[in-house]
C-alpha distance (Angstrom), angle and dihedral (degrees) to the residues before:
residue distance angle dihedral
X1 . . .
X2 3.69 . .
X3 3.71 113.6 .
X4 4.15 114.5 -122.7
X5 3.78 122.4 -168.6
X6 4.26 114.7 -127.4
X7 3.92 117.5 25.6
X8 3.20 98.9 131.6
X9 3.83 129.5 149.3
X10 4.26 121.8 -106.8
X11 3.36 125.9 174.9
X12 4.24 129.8 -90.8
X13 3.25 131.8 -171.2
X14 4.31 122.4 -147.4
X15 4.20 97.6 -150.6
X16 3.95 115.6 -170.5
X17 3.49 92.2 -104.0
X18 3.87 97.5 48.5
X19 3.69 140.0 52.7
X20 3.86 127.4 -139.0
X21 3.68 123.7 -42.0
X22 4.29 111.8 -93.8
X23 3.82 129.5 -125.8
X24 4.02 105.9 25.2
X25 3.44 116.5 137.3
X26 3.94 90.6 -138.5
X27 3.79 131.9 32.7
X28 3.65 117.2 -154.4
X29 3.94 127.6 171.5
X30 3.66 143.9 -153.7
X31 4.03 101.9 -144.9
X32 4.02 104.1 178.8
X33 3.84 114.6 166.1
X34 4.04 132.6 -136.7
X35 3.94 92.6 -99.5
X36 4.18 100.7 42.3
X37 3.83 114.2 130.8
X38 4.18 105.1 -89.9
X39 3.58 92.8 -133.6
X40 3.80 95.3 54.5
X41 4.05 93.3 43.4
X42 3.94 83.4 52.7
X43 3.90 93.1 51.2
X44 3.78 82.4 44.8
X45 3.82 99.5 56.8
X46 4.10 92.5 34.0
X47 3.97 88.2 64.8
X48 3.87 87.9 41.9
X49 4.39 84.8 54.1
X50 3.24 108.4 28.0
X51 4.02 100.7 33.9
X52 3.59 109.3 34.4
X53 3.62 125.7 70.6
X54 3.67 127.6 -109.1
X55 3.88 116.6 -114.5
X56 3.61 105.7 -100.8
X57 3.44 100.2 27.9
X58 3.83 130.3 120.6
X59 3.94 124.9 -5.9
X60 3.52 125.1 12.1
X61 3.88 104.5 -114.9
X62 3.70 132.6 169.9
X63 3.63 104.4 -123.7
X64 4.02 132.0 34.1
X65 3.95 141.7 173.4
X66 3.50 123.2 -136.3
X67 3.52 121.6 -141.3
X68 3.73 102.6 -153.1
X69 4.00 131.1 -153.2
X70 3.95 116.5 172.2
X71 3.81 117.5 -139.9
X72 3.81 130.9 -156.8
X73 3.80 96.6 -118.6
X74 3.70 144.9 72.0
X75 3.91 123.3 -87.1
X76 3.44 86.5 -123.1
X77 3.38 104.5 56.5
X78 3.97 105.0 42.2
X79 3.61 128.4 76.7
X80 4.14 115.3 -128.8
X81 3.83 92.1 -88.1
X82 4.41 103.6 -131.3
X83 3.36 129.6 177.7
X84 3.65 106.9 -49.7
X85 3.63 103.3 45.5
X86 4.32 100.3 79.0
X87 3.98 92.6 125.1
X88 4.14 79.2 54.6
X89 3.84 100.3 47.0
X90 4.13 89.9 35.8
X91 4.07 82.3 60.8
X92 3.56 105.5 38.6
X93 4.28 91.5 43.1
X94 3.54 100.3 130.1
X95 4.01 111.3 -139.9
X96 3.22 100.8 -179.0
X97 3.50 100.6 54.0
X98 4.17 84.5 49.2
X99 3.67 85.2 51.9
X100 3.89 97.7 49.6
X101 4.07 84.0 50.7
X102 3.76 89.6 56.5
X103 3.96 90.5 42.2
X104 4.30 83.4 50.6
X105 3.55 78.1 49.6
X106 4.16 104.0 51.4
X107 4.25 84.2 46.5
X108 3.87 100.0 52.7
X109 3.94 82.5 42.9
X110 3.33 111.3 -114.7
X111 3.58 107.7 122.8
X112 4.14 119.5 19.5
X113 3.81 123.4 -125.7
X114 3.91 84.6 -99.3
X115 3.50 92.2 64.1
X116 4.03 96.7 57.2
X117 3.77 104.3 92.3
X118 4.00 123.8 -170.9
X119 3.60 98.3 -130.4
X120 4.15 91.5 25.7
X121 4.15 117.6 140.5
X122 4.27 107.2 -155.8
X123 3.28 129.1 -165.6
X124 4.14 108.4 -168.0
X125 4.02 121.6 176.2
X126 4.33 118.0 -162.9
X127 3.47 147.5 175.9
X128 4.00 89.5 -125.0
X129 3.97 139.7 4.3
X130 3.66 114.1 -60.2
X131 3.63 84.8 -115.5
X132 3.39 98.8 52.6
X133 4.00 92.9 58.7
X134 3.66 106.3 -110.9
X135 3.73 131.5 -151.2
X136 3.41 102.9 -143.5
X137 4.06 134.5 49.8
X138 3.70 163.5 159.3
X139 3.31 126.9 -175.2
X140 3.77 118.9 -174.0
X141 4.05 128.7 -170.2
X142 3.90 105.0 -154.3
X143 3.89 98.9 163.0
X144 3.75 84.1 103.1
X145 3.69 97.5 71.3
X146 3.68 116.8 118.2
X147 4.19 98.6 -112.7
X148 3.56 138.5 6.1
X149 3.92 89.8 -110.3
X150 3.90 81.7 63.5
X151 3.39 103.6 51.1
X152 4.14 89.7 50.5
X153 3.78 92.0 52.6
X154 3.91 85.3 43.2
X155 4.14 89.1 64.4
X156 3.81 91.3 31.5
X157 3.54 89.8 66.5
X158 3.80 90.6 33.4
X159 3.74 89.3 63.3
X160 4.02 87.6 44.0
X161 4.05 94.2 48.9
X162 3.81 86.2 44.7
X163 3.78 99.1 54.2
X164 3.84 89.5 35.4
X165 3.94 93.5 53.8
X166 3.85 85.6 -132.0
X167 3.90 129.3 135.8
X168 3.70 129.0 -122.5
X169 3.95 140.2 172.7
X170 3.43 122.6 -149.5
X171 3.68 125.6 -170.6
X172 3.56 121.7 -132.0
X173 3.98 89.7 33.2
X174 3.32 118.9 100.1
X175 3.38 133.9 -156.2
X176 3.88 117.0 -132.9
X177 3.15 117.7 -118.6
X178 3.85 82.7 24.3
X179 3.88 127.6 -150.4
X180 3.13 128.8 162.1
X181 3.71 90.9 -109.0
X182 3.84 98.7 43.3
X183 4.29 89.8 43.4
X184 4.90 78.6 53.6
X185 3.51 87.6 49.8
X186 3.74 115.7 81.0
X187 4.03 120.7 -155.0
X188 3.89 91.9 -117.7
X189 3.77 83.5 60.7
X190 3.98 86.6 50.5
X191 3.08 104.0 42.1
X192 4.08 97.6 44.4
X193 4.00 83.7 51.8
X194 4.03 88.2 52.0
X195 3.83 85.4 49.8
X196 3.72 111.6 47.5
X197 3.61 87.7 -134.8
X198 3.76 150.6 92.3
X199 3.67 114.5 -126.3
X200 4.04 125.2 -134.7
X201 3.94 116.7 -116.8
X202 3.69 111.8 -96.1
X203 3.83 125.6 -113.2
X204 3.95 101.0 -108.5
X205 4.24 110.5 -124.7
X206 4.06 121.7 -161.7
X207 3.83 113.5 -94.5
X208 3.79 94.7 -121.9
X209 3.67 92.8 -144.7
């Protein structure tokens, strides 16, 4: 794969009144439903602030990933949440919009009833919006990790293996629908292949928490 310089993930928002961000190279999503544990949303969204770059920050580059997280508001009326607004994004974290993403999901095939879980946490990487019926993906459930401190190093590394092109297996995190070849082959693996390309290492940030 040839190496390019600059895709990178940032973060995007999906507001009530707006669909996904266009033009990224990479679509990734934070699905969390109603009944996850608190403390492993939290460590979910404080990776999402504190570790991933906002859009428009840094060096221009020709191709980025979002990392996606809808919200229960309109564009209009919400400040860009950043580092020190968790308590904010915890509230305003809107489930049912994650939920109606994993539905979108279940009816284009990609995951099977038996994979939704009520109190499930996904993380799920693609070559387009979920609504715009993408090509490529992999969709992870990582509620199942044993702590919340887990499940944040889980994405931190995620984000790494991603950017890196590399590929990882975790246990505890399943894969959905899992095989025993899709659970050995990590998303940076995936979404490298989906690419053409093998991603720089990111700059590591301070979890805030």
């Amino acid at each position: 794969m040839a190496p390019f310089s600059g895709v990178r993930l940032e973060r995007a928002l999906i507001f009530t009144d707006r669909a996904e961000p266009g033009g990224y190279a990479l679509y990734a999503y934070l699905l969390m439903e109603r009944s996850a544990d608190p403390a492993r949303r939290r460590a979910v969204l404080n990776v999402y602030l504190c570790d991933i770059r906002a859009a428009g920050t840094g060096q221009a580059t020709p191709r980025k990933g979002a990392l996606i997280v809808p919200v229960a508001t309109k564009a209009a009326d919400y400040p860009v949440p950043g580092p020190g607004d968790l308590d904010r994004l915890m509230r305003d974290y809107d489930s049912y919009a994650a939920h109606d993403r994993l539905l979108d999901l279940v009816q284009q095939g990609r995951m099977k009833p038996s994979d939704l879980r009520p109190d499930g946490i996904y993380f799920g990487a693609f070559d387009q919006p979920i609504g715009a019926m993408p090509t490529r993906s992999a969709i992870y459930e990582i509620s199942g990790l044993p702590q919340p401190a887990d499940v944040a190093n889980w994405l931190l590394a995620e984000r790494e293996d991603i950017e890196l092109g590399r590929q990882v297996a975790t246990p505890g995190v399943q894969r959905v629908p899992s095989t025993a070849r899709e659970i050995l082959d990590g998303v940076g693996n995936a979404m490298a292949d989906m690419l053409h390309i093998a991603l720089p290492s990111a700059q590591a940030a301070t979890v805030c928490e």
